[in-house]
VOLUMNU-176659 format. One record per residue: residue number from 1; x, y, z of N, C-alpha, C, O in turn. Coordinates in Angstrom, 2 decimals, padded with zeros to 5 digits. Example, Ala and Ser with C-alpha at 12.3 -4.5 7.8 and 13.67 -1.06 7.14 Angstrom:
2
num->1, n_c1->013.19, n_c2->-005.69, n_c3->007.80, ca_c1->012.30, ca_c2->-004.50, ca_c3->007.80, c_c1->013.20, c_c2->-003.30, c_c3->007.80, o_c1->014.24, o_c2->-003.32, o_c3->008.46
num->2, n_c1->012.85, n_c2->-002.25, n_c3->007.08, ca_c1->013.67, ca_c2->-001.06, ca_c3->007.14, c_c1->012.90, c_c2->000.03, c_c3->007.87, o_c1->013.41, o_c2->001.14, o_c3->008.04
***
This chain:
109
num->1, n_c1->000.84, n_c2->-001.18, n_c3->000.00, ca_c1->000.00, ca_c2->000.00, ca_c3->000.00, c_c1->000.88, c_c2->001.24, c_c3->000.00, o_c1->000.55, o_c2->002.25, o_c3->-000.63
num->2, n_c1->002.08, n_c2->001.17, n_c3->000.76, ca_c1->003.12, ca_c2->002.50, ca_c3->000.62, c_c1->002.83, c_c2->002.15, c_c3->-000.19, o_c1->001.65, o_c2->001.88, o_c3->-000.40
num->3, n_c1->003.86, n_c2->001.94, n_c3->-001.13, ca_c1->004.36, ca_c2->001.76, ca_c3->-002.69, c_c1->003.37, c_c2->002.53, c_c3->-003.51, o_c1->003.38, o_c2->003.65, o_c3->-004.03
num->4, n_c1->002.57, n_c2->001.60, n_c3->-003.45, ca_c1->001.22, ca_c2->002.37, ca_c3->-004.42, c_c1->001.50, c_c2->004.03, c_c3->-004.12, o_c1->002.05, o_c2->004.75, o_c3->-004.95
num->5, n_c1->001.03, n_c2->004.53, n_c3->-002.78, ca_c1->001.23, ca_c2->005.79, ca_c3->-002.01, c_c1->002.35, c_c2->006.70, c_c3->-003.27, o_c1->002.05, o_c2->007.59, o_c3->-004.07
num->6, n_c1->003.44, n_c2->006.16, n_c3->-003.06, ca_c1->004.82, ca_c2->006.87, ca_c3->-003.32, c_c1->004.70, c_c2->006.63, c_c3->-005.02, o_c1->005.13, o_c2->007.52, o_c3->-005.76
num->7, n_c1->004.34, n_c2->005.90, n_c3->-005.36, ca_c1->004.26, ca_c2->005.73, ca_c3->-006.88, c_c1->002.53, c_c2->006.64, c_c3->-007.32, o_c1->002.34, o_c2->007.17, o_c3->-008.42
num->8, n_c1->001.94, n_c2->006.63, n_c3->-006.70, ca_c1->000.78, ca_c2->007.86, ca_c3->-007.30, c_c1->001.07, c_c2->009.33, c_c3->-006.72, o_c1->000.38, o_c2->010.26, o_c3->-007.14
num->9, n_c1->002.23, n_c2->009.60, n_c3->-005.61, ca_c1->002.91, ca_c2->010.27, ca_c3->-005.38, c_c1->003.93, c_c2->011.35, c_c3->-006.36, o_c1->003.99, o_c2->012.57, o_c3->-006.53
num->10, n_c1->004.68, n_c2->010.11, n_c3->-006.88, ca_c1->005.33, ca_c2->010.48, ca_c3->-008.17, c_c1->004.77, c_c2->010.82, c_c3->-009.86, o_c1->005.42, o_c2->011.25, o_c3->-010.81
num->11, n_c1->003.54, n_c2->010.49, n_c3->-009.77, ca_c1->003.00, ca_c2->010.64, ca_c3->-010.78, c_c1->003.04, c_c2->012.20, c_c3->-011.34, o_c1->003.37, o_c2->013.16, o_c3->-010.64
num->12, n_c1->002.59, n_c2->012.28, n_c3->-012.94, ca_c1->002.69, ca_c2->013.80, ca_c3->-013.18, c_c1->000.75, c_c2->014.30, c_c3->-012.97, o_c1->-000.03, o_c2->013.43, o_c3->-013.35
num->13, n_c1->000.30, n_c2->015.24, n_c3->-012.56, ca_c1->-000.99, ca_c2->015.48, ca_c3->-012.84, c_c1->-001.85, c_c2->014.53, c_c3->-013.32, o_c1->-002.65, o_c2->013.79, o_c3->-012.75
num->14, n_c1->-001.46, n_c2->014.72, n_c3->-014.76, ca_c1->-001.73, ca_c2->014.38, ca_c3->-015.99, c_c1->-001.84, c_c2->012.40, c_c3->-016.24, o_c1->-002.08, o_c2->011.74, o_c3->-017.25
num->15, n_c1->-001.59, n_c2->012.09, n_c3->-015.10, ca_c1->-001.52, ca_c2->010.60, ca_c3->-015.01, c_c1->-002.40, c_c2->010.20, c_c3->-013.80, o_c1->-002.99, o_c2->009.14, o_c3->-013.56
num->16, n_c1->-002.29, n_c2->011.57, n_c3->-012.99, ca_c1->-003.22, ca_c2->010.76, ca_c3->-011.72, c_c1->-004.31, c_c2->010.94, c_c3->-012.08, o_c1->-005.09, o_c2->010.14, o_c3->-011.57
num->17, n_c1->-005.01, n_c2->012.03, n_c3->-013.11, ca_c1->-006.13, ca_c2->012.47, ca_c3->-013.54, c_c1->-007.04, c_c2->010.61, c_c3->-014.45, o_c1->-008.08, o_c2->010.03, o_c3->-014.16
num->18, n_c1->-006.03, n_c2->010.32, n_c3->-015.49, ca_c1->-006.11, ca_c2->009.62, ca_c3->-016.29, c_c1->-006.73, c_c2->008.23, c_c3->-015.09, o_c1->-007.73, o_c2->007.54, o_c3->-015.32
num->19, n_c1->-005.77, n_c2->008.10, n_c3->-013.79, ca_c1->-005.63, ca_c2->006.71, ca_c3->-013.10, c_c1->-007.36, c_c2->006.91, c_c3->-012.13, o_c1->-008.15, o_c2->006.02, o_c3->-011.81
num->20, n_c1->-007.44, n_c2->008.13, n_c3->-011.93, ca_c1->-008.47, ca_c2->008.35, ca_c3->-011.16, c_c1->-009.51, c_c2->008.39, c_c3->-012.17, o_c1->-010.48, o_c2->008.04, o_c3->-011.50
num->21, n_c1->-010.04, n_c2->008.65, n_c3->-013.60, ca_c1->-010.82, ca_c2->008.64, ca_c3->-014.56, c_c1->-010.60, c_c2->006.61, c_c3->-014.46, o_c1->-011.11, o_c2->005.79, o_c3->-013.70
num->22, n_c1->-010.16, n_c2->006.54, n_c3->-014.97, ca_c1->-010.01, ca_c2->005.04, ca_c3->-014.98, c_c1->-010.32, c_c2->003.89, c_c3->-013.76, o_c1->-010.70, o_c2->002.76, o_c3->-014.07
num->23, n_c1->-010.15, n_c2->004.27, n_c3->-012.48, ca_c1->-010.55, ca_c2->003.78, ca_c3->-011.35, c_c1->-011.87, c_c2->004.01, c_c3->-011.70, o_c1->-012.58, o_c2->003.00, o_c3->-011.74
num->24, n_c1->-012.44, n_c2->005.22, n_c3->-012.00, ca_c1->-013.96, ca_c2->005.67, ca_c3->-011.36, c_c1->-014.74, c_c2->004.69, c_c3->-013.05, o_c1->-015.92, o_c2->004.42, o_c3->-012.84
num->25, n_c1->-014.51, n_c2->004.47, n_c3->-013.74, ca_c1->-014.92, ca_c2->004.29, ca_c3->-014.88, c_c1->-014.94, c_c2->002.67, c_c3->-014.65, o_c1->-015.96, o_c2->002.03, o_c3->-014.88
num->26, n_c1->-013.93, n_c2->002.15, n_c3->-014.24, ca_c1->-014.04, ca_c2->000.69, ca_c3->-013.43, c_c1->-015.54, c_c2->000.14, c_c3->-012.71, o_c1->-016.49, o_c2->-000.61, o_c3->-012.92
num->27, n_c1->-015.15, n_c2->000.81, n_c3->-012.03, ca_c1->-016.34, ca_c2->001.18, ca_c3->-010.49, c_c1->-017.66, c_c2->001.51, c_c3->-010.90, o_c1->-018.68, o_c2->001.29, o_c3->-010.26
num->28, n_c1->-017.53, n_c2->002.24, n_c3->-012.37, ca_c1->-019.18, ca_c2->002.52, ca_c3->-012.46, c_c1->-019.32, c_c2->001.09, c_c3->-013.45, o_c1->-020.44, o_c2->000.61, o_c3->-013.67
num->29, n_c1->-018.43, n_c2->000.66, n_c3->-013.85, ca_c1->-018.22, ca_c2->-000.88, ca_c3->-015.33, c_c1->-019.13, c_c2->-001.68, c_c3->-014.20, o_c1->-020.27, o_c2->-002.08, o_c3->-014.42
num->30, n_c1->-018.50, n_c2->-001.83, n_c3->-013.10, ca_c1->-018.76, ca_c2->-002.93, ca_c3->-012.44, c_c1->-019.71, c_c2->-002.55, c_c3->-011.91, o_c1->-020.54, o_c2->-003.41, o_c3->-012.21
num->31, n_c1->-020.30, n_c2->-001.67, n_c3->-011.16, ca_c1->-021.63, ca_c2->-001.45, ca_c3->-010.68, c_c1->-022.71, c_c2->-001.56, c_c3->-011.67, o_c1->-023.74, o_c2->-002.12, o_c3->-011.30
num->32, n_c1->-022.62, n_c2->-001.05, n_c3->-013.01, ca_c1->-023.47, ca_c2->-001.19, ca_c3->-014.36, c_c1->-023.99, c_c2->-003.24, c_c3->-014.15, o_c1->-025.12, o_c2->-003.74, o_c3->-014.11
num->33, n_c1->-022.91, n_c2->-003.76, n_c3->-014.09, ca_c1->-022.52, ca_c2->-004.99, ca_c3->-014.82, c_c1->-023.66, c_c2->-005.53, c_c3->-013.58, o_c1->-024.56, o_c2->-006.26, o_c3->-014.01
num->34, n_c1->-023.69, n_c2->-005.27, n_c3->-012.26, ca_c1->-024.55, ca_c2->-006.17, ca_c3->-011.14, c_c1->-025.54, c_c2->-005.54, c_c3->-011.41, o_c1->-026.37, o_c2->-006.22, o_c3->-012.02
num->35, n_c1->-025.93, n_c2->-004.15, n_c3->-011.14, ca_c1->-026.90, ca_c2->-003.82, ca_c3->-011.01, c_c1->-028.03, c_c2->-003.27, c_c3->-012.04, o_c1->-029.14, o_c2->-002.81, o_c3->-011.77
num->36, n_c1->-027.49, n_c2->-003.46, n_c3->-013.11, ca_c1->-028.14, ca_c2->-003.01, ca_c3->-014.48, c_c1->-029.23, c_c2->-003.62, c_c3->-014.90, o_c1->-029.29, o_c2->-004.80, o_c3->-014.55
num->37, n_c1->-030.04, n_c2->-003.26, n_c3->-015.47, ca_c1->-031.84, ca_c2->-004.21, ca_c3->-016.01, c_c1->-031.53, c_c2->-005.39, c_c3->-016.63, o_c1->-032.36, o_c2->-006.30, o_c3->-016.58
num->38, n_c1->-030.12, n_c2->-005.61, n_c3->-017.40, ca_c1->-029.44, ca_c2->-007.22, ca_c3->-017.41, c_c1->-028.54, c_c2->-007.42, c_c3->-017.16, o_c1->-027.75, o_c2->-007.84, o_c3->-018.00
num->39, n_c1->-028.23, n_c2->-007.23, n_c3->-015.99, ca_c1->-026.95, ca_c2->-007.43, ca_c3->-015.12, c_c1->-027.16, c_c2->-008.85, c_c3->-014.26, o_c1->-028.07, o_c2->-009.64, o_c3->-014.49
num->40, n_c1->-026.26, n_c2->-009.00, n_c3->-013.36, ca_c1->-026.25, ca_c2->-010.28, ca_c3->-012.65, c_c1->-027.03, c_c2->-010.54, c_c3->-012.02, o_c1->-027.47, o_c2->-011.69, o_c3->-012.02
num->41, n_c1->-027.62, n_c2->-009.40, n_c3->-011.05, ca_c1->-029.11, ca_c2->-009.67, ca_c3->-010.08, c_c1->-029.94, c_c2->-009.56, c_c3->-010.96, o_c1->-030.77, o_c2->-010.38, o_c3->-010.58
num->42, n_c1->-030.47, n_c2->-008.98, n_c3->-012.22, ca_c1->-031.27, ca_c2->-009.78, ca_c3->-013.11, c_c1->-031.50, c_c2->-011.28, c_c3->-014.01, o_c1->-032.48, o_c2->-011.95, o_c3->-014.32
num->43, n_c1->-029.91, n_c2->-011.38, n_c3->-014.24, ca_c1->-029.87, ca_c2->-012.54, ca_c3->-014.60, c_c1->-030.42, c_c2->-013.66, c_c3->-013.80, o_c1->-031.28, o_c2->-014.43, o_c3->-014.23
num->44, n_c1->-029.79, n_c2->-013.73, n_c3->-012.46, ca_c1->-029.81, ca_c2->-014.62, ca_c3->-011.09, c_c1->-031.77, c_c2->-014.96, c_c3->-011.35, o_c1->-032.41, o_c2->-015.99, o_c3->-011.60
num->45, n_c1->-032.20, n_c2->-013.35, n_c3->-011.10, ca_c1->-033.75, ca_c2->-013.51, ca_c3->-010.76, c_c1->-034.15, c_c2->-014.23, c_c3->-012.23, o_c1->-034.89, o_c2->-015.19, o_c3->-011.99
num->46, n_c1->-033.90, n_c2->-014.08, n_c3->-013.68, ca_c1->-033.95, ca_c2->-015.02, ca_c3->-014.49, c_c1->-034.26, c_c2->-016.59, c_c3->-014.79, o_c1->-035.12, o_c2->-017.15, o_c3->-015.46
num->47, n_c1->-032.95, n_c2->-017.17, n_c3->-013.82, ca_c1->-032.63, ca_c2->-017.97, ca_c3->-013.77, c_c1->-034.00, c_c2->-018.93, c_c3->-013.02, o_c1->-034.74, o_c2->-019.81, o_c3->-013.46
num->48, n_c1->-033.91, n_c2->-018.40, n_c3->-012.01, ca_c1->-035.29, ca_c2->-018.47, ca_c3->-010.59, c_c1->-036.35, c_c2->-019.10, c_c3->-011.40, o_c1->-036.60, o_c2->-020.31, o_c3->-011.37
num->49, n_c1->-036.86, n_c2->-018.36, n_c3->-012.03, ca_c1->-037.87, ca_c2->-017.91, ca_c3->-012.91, c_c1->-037.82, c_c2->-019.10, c_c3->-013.51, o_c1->-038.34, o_c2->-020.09, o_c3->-013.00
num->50, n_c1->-037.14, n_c2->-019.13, n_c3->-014.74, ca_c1->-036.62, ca_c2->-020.16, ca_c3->-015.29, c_c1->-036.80, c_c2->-021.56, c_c3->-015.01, o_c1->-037.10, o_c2->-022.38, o_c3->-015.88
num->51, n_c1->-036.56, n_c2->-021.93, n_c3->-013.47, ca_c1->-036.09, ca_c2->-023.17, ca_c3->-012.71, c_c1->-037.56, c_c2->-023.58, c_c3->-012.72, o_c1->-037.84, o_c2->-024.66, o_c3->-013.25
num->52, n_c1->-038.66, n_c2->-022.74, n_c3->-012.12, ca_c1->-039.68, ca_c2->-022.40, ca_c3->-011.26, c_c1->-040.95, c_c2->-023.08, c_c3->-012.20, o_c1->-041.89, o_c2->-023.82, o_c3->-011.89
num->53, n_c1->-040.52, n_c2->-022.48, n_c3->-013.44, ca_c1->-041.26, ca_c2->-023.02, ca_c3->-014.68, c_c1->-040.97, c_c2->-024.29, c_c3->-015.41, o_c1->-041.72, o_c2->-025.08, o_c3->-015.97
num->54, n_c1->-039.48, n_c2->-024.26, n_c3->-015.23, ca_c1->-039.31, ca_c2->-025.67, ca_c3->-015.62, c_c1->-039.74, c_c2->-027.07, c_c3->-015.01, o_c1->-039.74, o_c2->-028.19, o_c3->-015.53
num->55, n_c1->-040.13, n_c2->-026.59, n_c3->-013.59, ca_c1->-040.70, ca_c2->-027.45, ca_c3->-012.56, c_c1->-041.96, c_c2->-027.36, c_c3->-012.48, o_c1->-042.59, o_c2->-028.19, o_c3->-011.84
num->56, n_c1->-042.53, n_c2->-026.38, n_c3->-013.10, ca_c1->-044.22, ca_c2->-026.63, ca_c3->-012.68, c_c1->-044.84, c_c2->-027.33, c_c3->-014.70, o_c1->-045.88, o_c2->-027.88, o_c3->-015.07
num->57, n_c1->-043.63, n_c2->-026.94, n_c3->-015.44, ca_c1->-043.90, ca_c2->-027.66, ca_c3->-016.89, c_c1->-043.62, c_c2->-028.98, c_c3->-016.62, o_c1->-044.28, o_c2->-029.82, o_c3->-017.23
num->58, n_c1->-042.56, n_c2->-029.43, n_c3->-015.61, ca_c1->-042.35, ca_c2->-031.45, ca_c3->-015.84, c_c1->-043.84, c_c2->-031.67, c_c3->-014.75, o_c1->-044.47, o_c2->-032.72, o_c3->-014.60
num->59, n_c1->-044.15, n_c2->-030.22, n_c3->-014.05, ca_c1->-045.50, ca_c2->-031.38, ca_c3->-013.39, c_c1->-046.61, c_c2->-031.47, c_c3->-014.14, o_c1->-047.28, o_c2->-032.50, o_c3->-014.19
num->60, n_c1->-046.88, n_c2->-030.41, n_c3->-014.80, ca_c1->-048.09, ca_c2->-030.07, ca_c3->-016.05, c_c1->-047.39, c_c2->-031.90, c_c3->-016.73, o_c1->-048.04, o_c2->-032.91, o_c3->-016.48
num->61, n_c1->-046.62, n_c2->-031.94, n_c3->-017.22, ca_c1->-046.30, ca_c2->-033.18, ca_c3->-018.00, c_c1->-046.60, c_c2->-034.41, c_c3->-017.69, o_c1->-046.75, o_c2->-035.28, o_c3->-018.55
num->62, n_c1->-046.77, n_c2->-034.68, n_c3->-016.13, ca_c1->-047.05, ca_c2->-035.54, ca_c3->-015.52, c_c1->-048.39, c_c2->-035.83, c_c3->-015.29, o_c1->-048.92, o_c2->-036.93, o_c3->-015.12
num->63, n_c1->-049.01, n_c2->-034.39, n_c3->-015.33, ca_c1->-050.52, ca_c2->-034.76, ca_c3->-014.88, c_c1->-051.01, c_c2->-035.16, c_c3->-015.83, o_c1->-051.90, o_c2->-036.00, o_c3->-015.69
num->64, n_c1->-050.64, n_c2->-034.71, n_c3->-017.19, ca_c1->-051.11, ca_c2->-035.02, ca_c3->-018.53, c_c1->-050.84, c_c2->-036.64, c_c3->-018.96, o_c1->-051.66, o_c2->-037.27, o_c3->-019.62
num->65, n_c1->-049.51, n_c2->-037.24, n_c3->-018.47, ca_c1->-049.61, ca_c2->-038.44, ca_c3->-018.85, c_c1->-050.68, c_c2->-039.34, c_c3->-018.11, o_c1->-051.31, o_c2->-040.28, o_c3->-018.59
num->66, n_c1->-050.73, n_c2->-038.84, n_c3->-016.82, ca_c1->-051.71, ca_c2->-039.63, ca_c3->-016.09, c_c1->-052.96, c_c2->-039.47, c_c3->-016.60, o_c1->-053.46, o_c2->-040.57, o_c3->-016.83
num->67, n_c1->-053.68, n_c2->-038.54, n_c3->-016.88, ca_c1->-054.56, ca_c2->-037.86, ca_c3->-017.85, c_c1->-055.00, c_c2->-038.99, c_c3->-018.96, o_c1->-055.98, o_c2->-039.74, o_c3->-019.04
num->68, n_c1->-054.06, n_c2->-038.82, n_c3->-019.60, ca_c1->-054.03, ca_c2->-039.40, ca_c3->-020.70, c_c1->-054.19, c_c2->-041.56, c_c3->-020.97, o_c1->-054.71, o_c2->-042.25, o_c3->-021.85
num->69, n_c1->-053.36, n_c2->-041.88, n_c3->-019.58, ca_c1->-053.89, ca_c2->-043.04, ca_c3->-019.21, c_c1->-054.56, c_c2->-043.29, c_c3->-018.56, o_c1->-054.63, o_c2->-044.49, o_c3->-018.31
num->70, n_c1->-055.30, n_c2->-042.54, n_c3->-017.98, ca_c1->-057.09, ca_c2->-042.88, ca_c3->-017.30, c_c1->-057.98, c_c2->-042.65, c_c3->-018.49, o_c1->-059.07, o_c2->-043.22, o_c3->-018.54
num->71, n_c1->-057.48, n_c2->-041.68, n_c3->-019.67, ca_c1->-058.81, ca_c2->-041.32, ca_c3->-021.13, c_c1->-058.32, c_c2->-042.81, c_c3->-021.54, o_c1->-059.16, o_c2->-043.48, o_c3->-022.13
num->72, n_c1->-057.37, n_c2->-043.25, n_c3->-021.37, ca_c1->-057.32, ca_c2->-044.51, ca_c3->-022.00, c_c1->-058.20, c_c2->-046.12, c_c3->-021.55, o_c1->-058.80, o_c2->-046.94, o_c3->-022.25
num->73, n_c1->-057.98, n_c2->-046.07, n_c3->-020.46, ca_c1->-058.58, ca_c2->-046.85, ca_c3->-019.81, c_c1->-060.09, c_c2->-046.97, c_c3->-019.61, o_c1->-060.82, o_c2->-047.92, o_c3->-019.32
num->74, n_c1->-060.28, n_c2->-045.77, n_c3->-019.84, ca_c1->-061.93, ca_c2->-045.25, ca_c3->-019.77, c_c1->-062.53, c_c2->-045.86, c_c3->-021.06, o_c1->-063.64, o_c2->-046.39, o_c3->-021.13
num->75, n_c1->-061.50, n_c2->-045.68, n_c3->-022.23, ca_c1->-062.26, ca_c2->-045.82, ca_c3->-023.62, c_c1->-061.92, c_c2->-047.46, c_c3->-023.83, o_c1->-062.69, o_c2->-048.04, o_c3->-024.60
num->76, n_c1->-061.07, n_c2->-048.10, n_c3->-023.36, ca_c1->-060.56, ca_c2->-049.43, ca_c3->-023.45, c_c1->-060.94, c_c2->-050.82, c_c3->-022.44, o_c1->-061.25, o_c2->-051.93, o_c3->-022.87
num->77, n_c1->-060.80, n_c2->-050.38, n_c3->-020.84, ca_c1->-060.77, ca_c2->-051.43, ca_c3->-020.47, c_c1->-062.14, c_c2->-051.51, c_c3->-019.46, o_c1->-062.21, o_c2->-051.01, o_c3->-018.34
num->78, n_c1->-063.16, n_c2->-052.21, n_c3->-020.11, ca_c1->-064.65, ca_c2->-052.67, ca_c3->-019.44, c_c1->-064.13, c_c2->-052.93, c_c3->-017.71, o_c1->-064.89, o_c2->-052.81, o_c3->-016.75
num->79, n_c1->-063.34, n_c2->-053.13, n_c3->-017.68, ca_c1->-063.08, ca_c2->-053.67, ca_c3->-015.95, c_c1->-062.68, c_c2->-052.37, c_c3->-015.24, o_c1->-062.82, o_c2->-052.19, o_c3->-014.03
num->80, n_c1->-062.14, n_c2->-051.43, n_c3->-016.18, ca_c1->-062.06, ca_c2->-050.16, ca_c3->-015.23, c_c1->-063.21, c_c2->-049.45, c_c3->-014.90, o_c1->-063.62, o_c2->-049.16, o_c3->-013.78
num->81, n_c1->-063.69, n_c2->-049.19, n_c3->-016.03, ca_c1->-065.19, ca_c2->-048.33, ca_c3->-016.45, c_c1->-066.33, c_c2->-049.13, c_c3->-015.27, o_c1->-067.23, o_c2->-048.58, o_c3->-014.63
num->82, n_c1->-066.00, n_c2->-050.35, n_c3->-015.26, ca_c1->-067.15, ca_c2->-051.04, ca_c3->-014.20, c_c1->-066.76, c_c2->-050.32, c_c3->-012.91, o_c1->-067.51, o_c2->-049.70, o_c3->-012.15
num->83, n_c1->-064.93, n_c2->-050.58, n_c3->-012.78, ca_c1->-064.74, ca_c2->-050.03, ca_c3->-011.28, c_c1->-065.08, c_c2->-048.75, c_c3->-010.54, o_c1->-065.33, o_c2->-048.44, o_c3->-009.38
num->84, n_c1->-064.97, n_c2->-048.05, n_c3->-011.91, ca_c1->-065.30, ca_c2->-046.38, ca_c3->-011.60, c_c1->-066.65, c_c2->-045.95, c_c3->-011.57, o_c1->-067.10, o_c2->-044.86, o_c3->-011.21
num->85, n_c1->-067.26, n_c2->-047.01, n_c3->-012.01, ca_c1->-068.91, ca_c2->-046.95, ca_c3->-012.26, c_c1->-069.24, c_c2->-046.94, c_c3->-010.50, o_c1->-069.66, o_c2->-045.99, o_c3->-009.82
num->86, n_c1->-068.90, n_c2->-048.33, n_c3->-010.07, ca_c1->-069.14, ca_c2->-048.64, ca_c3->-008.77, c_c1->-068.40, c_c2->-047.90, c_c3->-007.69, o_c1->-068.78, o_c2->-047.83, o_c3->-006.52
num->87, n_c1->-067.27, n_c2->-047.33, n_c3->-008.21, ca_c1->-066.66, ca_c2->-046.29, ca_c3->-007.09, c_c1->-067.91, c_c2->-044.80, c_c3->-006.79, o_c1->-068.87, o_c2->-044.59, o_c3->-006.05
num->88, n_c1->-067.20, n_c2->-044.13, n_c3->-007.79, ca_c1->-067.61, ca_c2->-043.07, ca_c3->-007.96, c_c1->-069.09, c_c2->-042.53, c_c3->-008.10, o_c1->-069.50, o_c2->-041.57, o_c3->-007.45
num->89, n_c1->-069.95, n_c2->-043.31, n_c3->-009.11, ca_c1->-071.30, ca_c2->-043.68, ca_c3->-008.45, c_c1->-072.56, c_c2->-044.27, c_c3->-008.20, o_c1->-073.75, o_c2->-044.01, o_c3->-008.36
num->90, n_c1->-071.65, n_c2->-045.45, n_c3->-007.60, ca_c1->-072.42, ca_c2->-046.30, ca_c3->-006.60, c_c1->-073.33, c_c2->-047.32, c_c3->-007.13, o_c1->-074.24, o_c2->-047.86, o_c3->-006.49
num->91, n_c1->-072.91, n_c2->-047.59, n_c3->-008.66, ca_c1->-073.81, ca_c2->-048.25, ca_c3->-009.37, c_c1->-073.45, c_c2->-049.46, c_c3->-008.62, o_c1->-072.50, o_c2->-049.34, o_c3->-007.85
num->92, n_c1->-074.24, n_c2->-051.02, n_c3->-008.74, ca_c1->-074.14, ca_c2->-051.98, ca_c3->-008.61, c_c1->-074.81, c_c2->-053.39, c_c3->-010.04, o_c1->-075.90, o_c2->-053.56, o_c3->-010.58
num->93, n_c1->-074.15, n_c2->-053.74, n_c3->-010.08, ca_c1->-075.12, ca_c2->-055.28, ca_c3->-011.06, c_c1->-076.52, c_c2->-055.65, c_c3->-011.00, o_c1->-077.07, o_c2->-055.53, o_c3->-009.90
num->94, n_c1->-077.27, n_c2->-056.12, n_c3->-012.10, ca_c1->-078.28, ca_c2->-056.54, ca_c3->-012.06, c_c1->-078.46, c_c2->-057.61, c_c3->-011.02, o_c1->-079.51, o_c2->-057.74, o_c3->-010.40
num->95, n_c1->-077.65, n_c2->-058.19, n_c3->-010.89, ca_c1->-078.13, ca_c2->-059.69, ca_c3->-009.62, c_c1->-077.51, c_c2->-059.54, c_c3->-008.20, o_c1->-077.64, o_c2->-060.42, o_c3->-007.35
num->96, n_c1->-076.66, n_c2->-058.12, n_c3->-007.94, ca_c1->-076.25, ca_c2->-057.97, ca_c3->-007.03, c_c1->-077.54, c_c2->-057.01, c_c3->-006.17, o_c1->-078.25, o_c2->-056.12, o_c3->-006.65
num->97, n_c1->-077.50, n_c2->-057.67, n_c3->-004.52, ca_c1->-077.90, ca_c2->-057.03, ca_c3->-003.70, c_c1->-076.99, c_c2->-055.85, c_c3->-002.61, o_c1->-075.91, o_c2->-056.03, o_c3->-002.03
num->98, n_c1->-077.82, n_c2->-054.77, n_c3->-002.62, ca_c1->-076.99, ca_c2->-054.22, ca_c3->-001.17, c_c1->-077.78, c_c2->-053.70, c_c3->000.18, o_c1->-078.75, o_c2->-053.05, o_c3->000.55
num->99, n_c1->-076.63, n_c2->-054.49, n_c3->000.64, ca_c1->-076.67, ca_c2->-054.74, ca_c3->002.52, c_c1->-076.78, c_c2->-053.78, c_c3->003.36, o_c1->-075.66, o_c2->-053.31, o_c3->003.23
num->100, n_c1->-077.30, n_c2->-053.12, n_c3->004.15, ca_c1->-077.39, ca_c2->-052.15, ca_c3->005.03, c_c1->-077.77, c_c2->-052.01, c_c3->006.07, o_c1->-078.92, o_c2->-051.85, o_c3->006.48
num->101, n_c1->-076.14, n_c2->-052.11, n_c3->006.95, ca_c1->-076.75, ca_c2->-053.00, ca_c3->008.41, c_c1->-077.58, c_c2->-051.75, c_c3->009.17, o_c1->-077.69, o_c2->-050.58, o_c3->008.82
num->102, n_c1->-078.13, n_c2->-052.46, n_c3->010.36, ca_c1->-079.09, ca_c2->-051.23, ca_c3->011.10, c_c1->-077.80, c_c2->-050.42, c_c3->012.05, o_c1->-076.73, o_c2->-050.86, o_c3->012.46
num->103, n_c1->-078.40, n_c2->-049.13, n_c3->012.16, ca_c1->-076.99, ca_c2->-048.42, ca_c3->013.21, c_c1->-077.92, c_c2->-049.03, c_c3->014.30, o_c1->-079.11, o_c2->-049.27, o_c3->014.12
num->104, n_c1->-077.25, n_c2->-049.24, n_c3->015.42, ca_c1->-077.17, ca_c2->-049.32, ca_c3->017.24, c_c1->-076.82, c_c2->-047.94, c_c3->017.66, o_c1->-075.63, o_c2->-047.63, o_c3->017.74
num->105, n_c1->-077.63, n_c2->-047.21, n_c3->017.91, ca_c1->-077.45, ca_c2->-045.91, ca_c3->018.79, c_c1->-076.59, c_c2->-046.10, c_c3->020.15, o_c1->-076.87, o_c2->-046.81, o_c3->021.12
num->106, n_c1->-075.58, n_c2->-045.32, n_c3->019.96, ca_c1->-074.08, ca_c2->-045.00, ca_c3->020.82, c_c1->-075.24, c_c2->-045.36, c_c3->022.25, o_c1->-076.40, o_c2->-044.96, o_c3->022.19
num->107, n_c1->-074.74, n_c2->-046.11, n_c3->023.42, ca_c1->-075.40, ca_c2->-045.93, ca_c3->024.97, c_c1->-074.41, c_c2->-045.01, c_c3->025.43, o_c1->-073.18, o_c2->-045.08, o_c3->025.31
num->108, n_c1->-075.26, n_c2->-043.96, n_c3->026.10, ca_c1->-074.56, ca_c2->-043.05, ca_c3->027.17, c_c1->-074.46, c_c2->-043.55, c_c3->028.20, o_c1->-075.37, o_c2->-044.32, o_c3->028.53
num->109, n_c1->-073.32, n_c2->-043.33, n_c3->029.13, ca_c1->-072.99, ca_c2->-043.73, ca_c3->029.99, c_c1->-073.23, c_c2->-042.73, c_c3->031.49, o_c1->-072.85, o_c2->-043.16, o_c3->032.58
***
């Protein structure tokens, strides 16, 4: 740090002017370069962005394949279409009966 001192010391005017234009011209390079509308903290937030979408597009992708093999199954396999019949609602078979035991009202104690 002397050194530096004694060597911008020795300088003529005309050089410290130039070294101090050049420092400050640095300093604004590099402040431009982070903080600028596409600088690094834009880029960074970019990136984010980027990641954020690329992760909610592989889930969109996923729901769609699943999607896509339940439209399948629906249009193809009689054993699903029965299951979903009887899940969802509540159908049962021509020769099937249903059971419905009586409730026993809770005894208070």
């Amino acid at each position: 740090m002397y050194d530096f001192v004694l060597c911008y010391n020795s300088m003529s005017k005309r050089q410290r002017v130039i070294l101090s234009v050049t420092a400050f011209m640095l300093a604004a390079l590099f402040c431009f370069t982070i903080f600028s509308e596409h600088g690094l903290m834009d880029l960074h937030l970019l990136k984010q962005e980027h990641d954020s979408l690329h992760e909610a597009n592989e889930k969109l992708a996923r729901e769609n394949l699943a999607l896509s093999v339940e439209i399948d199954r629906l249009e193809n396999d009689p054993d699903y279409i029965e299951d979903v019949a009887r899940r969802e609602l509540g159908m049962i078979r021509k020769d099937e009966l249903i059971l419905k035991p009586k409730r026993i009202p809770a005894k208070d104690d």
